[in-house]
Backbone as numpy.savetxt, mean C-alpha at the origin, in Angstrom:
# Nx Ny Nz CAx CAy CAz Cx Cy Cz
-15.63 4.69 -2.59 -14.25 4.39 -2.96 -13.33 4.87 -1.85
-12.06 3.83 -2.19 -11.47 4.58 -0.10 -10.35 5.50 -0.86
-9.62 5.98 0.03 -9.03 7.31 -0.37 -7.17 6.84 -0.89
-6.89 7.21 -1.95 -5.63 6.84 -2.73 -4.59 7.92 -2.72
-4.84 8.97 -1.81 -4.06 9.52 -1.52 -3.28 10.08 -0.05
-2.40 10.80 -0.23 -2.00 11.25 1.27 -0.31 11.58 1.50
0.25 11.46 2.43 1.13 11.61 2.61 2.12 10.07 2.74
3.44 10.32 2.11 4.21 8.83 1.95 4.87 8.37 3.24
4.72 7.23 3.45 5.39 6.13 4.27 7.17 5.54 3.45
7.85 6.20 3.21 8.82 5.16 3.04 9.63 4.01 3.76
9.56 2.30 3.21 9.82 1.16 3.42 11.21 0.79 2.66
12.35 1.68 3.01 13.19 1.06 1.90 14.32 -0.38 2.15
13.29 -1.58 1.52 13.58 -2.94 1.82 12.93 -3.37 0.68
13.49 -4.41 -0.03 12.77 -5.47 -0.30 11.98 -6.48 0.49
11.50 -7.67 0.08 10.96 -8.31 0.87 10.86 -8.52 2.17
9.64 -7.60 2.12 9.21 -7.24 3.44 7.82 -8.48 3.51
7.68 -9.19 4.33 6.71 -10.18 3.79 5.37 -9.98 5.01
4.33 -10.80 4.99 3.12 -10.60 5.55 3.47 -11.06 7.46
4.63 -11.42 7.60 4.38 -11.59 8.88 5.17 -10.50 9.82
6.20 -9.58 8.61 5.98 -8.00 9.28 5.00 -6.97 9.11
4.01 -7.42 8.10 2.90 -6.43 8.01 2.41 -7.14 8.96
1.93 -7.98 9.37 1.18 -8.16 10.60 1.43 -9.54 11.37
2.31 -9.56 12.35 3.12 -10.73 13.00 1.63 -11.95 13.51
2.38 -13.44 12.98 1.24 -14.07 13.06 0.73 -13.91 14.42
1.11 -13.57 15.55 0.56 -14.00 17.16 -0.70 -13.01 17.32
-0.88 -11.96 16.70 -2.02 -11.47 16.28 -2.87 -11.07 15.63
-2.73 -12.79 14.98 -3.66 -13.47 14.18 -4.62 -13.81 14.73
-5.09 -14.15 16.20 -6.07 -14.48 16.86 -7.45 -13.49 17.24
-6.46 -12.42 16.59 -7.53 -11.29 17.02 -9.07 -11.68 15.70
-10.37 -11.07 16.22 -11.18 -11.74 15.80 -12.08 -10.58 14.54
-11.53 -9.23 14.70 -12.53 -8.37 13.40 -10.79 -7.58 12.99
-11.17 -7.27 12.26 -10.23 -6.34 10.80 -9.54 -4.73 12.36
-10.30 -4.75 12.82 -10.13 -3.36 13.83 -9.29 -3.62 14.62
-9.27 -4.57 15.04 -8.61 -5.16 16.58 -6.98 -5.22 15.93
-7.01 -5.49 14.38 -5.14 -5.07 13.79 -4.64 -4.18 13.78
-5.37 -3.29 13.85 -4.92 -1.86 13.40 -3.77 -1.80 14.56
-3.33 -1.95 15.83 -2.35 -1.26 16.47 -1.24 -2.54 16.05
-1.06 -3.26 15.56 -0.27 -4.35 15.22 0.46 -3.97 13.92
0.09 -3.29 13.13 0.82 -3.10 12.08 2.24 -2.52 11.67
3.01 -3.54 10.78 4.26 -3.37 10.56 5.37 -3.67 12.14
4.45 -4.36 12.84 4.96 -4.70 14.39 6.23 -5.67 14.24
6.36 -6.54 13.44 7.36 -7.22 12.74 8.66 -6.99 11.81
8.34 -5.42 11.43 9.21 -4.84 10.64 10.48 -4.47 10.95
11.72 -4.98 10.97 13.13 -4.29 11.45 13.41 -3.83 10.15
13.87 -2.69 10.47 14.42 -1.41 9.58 14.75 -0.14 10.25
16.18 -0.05 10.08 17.35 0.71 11.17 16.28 2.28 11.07
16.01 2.66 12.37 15.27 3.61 12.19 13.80 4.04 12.09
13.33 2.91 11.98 11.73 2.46 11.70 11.09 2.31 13.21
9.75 2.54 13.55 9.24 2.53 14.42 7.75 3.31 14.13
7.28 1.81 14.44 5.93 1.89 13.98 4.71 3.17 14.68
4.92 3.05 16.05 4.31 3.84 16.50 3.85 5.27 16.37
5.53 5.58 15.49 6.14 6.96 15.62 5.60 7.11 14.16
6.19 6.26 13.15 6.71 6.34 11.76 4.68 6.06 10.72
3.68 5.45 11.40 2.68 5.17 10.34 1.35 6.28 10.65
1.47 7.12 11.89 0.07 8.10 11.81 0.21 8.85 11.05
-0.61 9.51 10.12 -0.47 10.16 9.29 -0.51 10.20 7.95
0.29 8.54 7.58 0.60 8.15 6.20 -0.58 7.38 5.42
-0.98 7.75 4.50 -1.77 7.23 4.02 -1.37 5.95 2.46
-0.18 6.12 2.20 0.82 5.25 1.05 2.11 4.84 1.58
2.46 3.79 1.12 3.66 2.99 1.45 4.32 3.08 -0.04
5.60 3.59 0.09 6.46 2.75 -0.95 7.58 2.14 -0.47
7.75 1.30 -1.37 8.76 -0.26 -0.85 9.84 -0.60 -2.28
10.29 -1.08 -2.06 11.06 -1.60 -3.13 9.78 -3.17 -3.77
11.24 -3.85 -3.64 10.48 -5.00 -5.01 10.27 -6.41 -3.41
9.11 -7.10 -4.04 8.65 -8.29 -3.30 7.84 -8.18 -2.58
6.96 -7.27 -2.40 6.17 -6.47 -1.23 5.26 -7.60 -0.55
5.08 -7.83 0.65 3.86 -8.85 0.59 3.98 -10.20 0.54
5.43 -10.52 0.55 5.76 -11.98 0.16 5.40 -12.91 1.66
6.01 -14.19 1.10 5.16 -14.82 2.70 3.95 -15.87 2.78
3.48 -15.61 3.77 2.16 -16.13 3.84 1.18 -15.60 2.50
-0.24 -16.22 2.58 -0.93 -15.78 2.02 -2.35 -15.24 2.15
-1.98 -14.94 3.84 -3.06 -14.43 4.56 -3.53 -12.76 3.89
-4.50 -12.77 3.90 -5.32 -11.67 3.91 -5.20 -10.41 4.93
-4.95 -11.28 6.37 -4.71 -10.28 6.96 -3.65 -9.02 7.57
-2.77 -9.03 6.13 -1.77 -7.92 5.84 -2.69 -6.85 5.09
-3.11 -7.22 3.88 -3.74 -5.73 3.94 -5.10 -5.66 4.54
-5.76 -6.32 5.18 -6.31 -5.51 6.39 -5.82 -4.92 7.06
-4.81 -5.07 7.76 -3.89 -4.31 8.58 -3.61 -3.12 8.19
-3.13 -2.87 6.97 -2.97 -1.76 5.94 -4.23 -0.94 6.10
-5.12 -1.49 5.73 -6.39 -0.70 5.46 -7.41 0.30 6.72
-7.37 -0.80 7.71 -7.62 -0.55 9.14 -6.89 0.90 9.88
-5.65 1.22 8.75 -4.43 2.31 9.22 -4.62 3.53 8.16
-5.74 2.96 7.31 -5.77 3.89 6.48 -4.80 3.92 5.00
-3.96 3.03 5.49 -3.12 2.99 4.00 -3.69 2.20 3.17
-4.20 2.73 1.83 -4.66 2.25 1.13 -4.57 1.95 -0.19
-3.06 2.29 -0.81 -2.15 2.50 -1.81 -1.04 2.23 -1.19
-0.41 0.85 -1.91 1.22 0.63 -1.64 1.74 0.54 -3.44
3.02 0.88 -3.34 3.47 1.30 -4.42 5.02 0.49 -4.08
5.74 -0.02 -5.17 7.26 -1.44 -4.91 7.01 -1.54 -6.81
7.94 -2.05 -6.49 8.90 -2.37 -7.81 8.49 -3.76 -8.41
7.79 -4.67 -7.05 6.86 -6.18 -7.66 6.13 -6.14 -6.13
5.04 -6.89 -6.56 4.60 -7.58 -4.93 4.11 -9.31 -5.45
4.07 -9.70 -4.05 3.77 -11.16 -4.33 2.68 -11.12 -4.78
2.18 -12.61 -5.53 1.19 -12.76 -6.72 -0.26 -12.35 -5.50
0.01 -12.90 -4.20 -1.17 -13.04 -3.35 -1.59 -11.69 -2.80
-0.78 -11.49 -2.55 -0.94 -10.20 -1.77 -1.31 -8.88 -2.60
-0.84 -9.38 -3.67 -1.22 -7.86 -4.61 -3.14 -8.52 -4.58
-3.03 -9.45 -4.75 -4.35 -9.48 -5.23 -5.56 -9.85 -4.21
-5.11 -9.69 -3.05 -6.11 -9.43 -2.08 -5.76 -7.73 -1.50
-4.81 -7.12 -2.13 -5.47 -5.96 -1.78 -6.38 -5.28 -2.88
-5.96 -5.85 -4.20 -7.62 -5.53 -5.05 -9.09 -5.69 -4.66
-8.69 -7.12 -3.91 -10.05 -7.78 -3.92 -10.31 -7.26 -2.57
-9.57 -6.24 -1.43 -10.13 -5.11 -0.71 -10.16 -4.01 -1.20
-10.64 -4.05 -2.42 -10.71 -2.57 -3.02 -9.56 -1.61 -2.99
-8.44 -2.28 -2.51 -7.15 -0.68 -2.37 -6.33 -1.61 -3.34
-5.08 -0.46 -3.25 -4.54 -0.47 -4.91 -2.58 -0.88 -4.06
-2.05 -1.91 -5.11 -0.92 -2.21 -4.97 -0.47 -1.95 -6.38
0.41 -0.95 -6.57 0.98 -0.84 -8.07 2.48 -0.54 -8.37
2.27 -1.49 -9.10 3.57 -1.88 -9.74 4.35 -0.64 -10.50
5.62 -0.44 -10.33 6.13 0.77 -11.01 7.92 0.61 -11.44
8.26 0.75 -12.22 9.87 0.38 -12.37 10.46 0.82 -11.57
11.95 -0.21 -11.24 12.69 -0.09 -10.27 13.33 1.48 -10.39
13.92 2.36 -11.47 14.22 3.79 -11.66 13.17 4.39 -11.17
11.97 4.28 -11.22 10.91 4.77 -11.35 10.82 5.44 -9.76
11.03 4.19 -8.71 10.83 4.05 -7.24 12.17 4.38 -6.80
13.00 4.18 -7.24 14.53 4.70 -6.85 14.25 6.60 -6.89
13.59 7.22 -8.18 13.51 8.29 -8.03 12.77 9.19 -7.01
11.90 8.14 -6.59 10.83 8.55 -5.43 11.63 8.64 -4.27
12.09 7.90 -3.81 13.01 7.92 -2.97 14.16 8.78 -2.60
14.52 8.98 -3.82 15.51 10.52 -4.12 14.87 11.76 -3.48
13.82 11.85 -4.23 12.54 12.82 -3.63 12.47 12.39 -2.74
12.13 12.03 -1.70 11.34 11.85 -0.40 12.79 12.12 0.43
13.81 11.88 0.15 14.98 12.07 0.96 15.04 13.27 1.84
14.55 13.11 3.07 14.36 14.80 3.96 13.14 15.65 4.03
12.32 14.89 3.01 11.03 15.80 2.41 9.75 14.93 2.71
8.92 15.38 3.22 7.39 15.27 3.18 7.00 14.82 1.30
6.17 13.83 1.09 5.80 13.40 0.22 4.69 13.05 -0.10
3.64 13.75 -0.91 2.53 13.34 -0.90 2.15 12.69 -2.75
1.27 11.46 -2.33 0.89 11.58 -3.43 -0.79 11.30 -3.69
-1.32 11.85 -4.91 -2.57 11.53 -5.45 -2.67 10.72 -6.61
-3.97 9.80 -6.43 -4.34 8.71 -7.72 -5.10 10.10 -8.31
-4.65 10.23 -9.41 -5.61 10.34 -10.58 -6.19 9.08 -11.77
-7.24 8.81 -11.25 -8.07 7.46 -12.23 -8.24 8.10 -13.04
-8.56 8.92 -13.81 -9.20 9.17 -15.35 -7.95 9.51 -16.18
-6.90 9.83 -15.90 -5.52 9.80 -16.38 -4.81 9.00 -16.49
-5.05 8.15 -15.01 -4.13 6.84 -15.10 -2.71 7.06 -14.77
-2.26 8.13 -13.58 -1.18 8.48 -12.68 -1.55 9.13 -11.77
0.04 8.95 -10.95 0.16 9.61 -9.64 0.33 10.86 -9.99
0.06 11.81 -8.87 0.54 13.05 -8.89 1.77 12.94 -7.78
2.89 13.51 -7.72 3.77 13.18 -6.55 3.79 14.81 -6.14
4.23 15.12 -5.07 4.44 16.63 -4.73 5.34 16.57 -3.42
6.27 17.61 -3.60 7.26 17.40 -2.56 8.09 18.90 -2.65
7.40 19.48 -1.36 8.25 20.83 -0.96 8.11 21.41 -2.63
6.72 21.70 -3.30 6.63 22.60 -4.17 7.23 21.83 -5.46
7.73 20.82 -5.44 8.02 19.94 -6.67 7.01 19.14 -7.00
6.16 19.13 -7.88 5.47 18.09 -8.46 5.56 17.46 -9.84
5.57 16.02 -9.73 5.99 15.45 -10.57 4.63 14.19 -11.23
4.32 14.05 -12.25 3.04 12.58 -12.30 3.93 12.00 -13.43
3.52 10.97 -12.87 4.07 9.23 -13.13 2.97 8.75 -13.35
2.91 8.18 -15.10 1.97 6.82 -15.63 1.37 5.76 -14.72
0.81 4.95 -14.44 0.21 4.12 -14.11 -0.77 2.89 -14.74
-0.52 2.11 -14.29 -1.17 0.68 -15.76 -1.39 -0.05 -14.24
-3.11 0.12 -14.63 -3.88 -0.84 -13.60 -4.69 -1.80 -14.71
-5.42 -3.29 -14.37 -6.00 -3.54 -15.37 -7.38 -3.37 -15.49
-8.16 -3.32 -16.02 -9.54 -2.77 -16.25 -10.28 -3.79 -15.06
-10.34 -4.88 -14.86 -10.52 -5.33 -13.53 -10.57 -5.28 -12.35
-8.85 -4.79 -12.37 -8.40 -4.28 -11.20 -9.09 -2.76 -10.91
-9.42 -2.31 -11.81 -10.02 -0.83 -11.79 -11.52 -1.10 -11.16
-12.42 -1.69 -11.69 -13.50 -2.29 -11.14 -13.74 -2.98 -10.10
-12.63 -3.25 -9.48 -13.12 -3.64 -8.17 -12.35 -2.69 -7.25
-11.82 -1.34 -7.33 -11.55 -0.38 -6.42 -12.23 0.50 -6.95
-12.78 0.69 -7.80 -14.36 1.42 -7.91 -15.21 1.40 -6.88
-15.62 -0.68 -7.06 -16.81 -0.94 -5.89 -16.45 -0.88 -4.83
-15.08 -0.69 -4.23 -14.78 -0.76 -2.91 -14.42 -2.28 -2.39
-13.96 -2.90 -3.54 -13.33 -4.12 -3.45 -14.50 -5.45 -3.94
-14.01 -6.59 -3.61 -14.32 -7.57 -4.51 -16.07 -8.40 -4.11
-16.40 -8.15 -2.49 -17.73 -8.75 -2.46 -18.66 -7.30 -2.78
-18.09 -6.20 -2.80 -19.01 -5.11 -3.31 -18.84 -5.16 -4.89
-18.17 -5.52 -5.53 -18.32 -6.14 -6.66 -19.46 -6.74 -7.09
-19.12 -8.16 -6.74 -19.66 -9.35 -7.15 -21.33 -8.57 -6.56
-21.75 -8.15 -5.37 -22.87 -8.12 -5.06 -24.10 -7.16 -6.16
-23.23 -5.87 -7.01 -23.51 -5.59 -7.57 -23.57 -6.26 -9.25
-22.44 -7.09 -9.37 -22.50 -7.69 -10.63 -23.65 -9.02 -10.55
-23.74 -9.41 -9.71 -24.01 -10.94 -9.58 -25.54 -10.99 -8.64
């Protein structure tokens, strides 16, 4: 199972779509590895800079639309390749949420207060958070504040970030 926790990335934008997670011109590249220095290369956001702003982070939170766009796959590869393996927004597109299931990492949905408060928190502060699966929330922690927040994944969606996504699935189911 890949790792659902770490330290936060904040994205505060809506629709941020798949061709700033990973700009189509390197699309040509030919394995999942060769993205990794491309990521979020497309992204304008006053202050943002990829180089500087994604070692380290292991979660993204975003507002609402996450993922919109194309319906390439190879946004959350890009993601994954970086280690981020939990993005967290207020909605994501129908596609994109569901090819990062079907790579075994987790896109979850959380109310707009919900992510507004995260954000409050993270304001100046280091932010980490942990999946707890057998509870079914985050743990959030920030400069000695910790806080857990519910979570509603569907029993599906749970089973295929178990197997480590969707052909480690099927290979075991099928």
């Amino acid at each position: 199972m890949k790792n659902f926790k770490g330290a936060v990335l904040f994205l505060d934008r809506s629709d941020i779509n798949t061709d700033e997670i990973i700009p189509a011109h390197y699309l040509t590249e030919n394995t999942k590895e060769a993205l990794k220095p491309y990521l979020l290369r497309g992204l304008k956001l006053e202050g943002f800079d990829p180089s500087r702003n994604i070692p380290g982070h292991t979660v993204i939170i975003s507002r609402s639309n996450f993922g919109c766009g194309s319906s390439r796959e190879h946004a959350p590869w890009a993601l994954e390749m970086n280690g981020i393996n939990l993005v967290i927004a207020e909605s994501f597109a129908r596609i994109f949420r569901r090819n990062m299931y079907n790579g075994g990492m987790m896109a979850v949905e959380l109310p707009r207060d919900t992510v507004d408060r995260l954000f409050r928190l993270g304001r100046g502060k280091q932010v980490e958070i942990e999946t707890d699966f057998e509870k079914s929330q985050f743990i959030v922690r920030a400069d000695g504040e910790e806080e857990r927040i519910g979570i509603v994944i569907s029993d599906f969606d749970r089973l295929l970030i178990l197997a480590g996504g969707w052909l480690e699935y099927a290979d075991r189911k099928y």
